[in-house]
N, C-alpha and C positions, 0 to 999 in steps of 0.2 A: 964561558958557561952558556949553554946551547939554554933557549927559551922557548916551553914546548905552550903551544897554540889548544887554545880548546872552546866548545861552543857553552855562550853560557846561557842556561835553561832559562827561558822567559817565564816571567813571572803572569798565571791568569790571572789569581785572585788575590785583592789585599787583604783578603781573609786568608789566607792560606790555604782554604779547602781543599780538598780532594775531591780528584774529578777521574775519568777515565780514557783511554787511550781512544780515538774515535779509527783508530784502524784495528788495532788488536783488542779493546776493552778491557787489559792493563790498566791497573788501577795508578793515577800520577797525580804529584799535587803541584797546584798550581805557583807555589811560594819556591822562592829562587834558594831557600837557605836546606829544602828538603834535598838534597843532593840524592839521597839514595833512590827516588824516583822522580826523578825531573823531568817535565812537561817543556813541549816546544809548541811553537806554532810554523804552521806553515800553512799559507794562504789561509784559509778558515777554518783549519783544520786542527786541533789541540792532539798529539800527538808524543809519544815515549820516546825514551831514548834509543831503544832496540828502533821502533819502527825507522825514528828519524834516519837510521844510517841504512836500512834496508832499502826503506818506500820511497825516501825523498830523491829529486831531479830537481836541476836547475834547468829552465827555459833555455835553450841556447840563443835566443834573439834579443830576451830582455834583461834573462840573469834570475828572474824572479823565481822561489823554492815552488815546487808545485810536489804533490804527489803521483807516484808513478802511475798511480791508474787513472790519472786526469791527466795526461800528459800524451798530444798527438805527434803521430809520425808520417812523415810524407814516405810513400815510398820511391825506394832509389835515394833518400837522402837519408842520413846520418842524425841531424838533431832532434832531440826532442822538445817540445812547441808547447808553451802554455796556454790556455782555453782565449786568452785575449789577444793575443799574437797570433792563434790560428783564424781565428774571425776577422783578424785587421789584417792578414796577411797570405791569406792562403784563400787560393779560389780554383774550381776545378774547370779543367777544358774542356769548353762547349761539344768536342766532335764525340772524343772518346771519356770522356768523365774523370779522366786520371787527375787527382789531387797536387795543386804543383804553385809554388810561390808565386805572387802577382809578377816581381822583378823578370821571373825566368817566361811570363807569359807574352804574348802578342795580340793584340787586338784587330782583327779583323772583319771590316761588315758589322760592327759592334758585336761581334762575338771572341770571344777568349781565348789560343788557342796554345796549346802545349807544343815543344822544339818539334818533336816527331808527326805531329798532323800538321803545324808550320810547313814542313816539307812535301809531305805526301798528299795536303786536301786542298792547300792554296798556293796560288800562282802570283807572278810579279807580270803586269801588263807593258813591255815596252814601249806602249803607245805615252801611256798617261803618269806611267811609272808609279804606279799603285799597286796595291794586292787583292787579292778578292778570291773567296771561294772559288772550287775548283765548278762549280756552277752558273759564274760566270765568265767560262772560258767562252771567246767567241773563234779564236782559230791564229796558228802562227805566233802565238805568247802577246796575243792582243786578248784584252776581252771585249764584251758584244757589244760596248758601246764606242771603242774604236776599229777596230776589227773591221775591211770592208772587203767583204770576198772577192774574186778575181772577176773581172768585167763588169761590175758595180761600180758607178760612178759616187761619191760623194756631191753633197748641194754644193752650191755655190758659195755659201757664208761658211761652210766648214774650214778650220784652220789643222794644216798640219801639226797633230800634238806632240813632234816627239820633240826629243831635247837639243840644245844647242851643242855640236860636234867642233870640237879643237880650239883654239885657243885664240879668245879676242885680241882686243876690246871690238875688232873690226869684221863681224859676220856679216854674210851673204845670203839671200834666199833667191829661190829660182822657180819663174812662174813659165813653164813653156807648154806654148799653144799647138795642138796641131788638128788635124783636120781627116778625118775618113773619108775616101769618095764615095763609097755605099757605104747609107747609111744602116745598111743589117751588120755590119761590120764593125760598130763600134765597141760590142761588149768581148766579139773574140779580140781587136783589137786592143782593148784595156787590159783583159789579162793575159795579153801576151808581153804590150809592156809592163805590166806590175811583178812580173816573175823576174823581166828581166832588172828591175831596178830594186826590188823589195820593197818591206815595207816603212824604208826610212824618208819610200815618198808617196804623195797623196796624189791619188789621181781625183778629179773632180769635174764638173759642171762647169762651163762658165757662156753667160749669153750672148758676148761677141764671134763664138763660132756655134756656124749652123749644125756641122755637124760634127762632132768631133769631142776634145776637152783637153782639161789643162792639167798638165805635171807639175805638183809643186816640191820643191826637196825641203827637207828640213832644215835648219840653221845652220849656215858652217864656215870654217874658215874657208878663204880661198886653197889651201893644200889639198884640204880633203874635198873640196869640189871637182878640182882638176882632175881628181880619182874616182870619186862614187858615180860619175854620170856615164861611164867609160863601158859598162855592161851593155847600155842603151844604146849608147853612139855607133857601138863599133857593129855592132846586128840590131840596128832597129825594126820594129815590125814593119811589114810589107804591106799591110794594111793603113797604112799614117801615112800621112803627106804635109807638108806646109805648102800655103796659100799666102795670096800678097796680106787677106786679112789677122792672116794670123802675127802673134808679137810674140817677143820674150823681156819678160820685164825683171830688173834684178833688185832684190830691197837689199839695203843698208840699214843698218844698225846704228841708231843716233846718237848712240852712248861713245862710238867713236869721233865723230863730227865736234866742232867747234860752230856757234851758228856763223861766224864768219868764213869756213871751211863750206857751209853747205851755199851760202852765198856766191860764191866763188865757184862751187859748180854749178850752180846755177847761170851766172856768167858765163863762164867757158861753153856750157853746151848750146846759149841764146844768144851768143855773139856770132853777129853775118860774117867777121873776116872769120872763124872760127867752122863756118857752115859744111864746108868743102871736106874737110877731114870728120865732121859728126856726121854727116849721110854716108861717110866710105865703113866708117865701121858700124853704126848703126844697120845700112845695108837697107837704105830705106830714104824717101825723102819724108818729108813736113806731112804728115797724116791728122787726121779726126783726133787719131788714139794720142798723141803726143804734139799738142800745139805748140808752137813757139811764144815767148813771151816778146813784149815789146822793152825794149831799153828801160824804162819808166816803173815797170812791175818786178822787176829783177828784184832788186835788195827791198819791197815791201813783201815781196814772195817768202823772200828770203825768214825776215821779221816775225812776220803774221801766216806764213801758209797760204794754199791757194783752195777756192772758192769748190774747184771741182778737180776731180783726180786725171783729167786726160789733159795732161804738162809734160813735158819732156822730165821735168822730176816732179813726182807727186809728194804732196807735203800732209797731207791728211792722217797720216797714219801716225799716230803718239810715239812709236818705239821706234818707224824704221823711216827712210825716205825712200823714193821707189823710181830705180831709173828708166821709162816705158820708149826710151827710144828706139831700141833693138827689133828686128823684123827675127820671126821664128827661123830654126835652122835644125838641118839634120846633119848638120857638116861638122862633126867635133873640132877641124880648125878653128872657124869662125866663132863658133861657141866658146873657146877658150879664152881664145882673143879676147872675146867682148868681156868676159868674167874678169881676165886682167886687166883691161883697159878700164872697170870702175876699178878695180883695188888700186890700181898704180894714178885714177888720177884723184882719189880718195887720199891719196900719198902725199901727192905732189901740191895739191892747192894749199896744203897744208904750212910750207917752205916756201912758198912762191904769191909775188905783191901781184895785185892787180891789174896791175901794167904788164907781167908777164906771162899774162894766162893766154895764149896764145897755141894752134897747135901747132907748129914750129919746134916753138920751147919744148913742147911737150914730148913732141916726135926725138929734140934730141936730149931729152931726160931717158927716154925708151929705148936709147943708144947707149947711152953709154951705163945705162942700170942693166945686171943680168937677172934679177929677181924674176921680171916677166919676160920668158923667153916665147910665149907663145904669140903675145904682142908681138911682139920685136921682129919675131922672123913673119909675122902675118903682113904687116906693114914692107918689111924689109922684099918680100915675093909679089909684093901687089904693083901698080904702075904709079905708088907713090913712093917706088926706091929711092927717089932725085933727091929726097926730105934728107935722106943720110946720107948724102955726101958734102 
């Protein structure tokens, strides 16, 4: 036997009185036992039986009866919204005013904005990887505070903001120097290399060249270095030159290192029987920019960091270590080279005691691994072939 369901009239008054419909004016009493005109309530409202099945609405957010002419609707959506659910939850888009649930909103600039001005009034900045009204577009899906037009150099303290590319724990960064012979030539100079490399790198200021500046790339693994610098190398401009004063310095990522890993490089590149093989791929002797350490400083270097950042590795920097022994190049061999030669010996001290940090050892680590083939064969063409036999 089927159980049929029904609503049972609320009771107003424990007088029983009569009272009236506050939608129709149907006269209802407020006593649960008058069945032939029973009274409901809904929200504040005392209300008949006829109206309750016509006028009432449930909230679709909270459940709560509301009547239908208190009762909002968004448009494009479906439910209908009680007066305290549309105040706790419903707010309109700052661009165009359309009425639209907090959830389905975006905040932007501290303003609000709905899916469709989302797309059509704000931009996503590759520089700083932010959003921003379409008013602070500066050019190239940069906005205007990264954003640096073509032949515009960047200061000196500016960091390249984009994001780290490919896949750690062991990124790279790359600071290369070069130098204009005339100096009216530096800003077609700049943007002719910023077309050629984009903008996933910074060109900038720096005050060890007179005339000229420094390309920095953004974070990367060594794979994708091998590949992003390749637009530059292969047609650099004609306007750039490197000089003996110019360097290329390469940061490391500290989060790969162990401090006894950086110690060890440290070692290997301040060791005199070591000397011979770090000027051939450095490509450079013992300069201002990158002094030698003495026996004695090595593992307190190592410990505590050093005083000032012109070391053969600089220790100043909180996140990365900085290896400034490299002389600038336009030569995409040599540039590889050197990129492999910190990754592979980033690798290697890693596996390898103290006693055999050596370049020997290292040159036949480089032999017999194919990971870094640009090493390999760089070493393998130079008049240090004898190392691999």
């Amino acid at each position: 036997m089927s159980r049929t369901s029904f609503k049972i009239p609320i009771c107003f008054s424990s007088e029983g009185e009569e009272t009236s419909c506050d939608v129709c004016a149907q006269d209802i009493f407020g006593d649960i036992f008058n069945i032939s005109k029973p009274g409901y309530r809904v929200a504040e409202y005392e209300i008949c039986g006829a109206c309750y099945i016509t006028e009432k609405e449930s909230c679709d957010l909270c459940s709560d009866d509301i009547l239908s002419e208190d009762a909002n609707w968004i448009k494009g959506e479906k439910e209908s919204i009680c007066p305290t659910c549309y105040n706790d939850e419903v707010i309109s888009c700052d661009s165009c005013d359309t009425e639209i649930y907090k959830d389905n909103s975006t905040n932007v600039n501290s303003d609000d904005y709905c899916r469709h001005c989302l797309r059509n009034e704000t931009f996503h900045c590759d520089g700083c990887n932010e959003r921003y009204p379409n008013d602070f577009y500066g050019g190239d899906s940069y906005c205007q505070s990264c954003y640096v037009p073509p032949g515009t150099l960047a200061s000196s303290e500016t960091k390249n903001p984009n994001d780290f590319i490919g896949d750690g724990p062991l990124y790279l960064g790359v600071e290369l120097e070069v130098e204009c012979p005339y100096d009216d030539d530096i800003a077609e100079a700049a943007e002719d290399t910023q077309n050629k490399l984009g903008y996933t790198f910074l060109l900038k200021e720096d005050g060890s060249i007179t005339d000229g500046f420094e390309i920095v790339s953004a974070p990367a693994d060594l794979a994708n270095h091998l590949k992003m610098w390749d637009k530059f190398f292969n047609n650099p401009s004609t306007l750039i030159e490197v000089t003996s004063g110019c360097g290329m310095h390469v940061h490391v990522s500290r989060k790969a290192l162990s401090r006894l890993d950086i110690g060890k490089l440290i070692y290997f590149l301040n060791s005199t029987d070591n000397k011979w093989f770090v000027e051939f791929i450095a490509g450079r002797y013992n300069n201002t920019y990158c002094e030698k350490l003495t026996d004695c400083d090595i593992w307190k270097t190592a410990k505590n960091g050093n005083e000032d950042r012109y070391r053969m590795i600089n220790m100043q920097n909180p996140n990365t270590i900085e290896f400034r022994i490299f002389e600038s190049t336009l030569n995409i061999k040599e540039f590889k080279a050197r990129l492999e030669f910190v990754a592979s010996l980033c690798e290697w001290v890693e596996f390898t005691s103290l006693q055999l940090l050596s370049a020997s050892n290292f040159i036949n680590f480089i032999r017999k691994t194919t990971k870094y083939p640009h090493l390999s064969d760089y070493i393998a063409n130079s008049n240090l072939a004898y190392a691999f036999k």
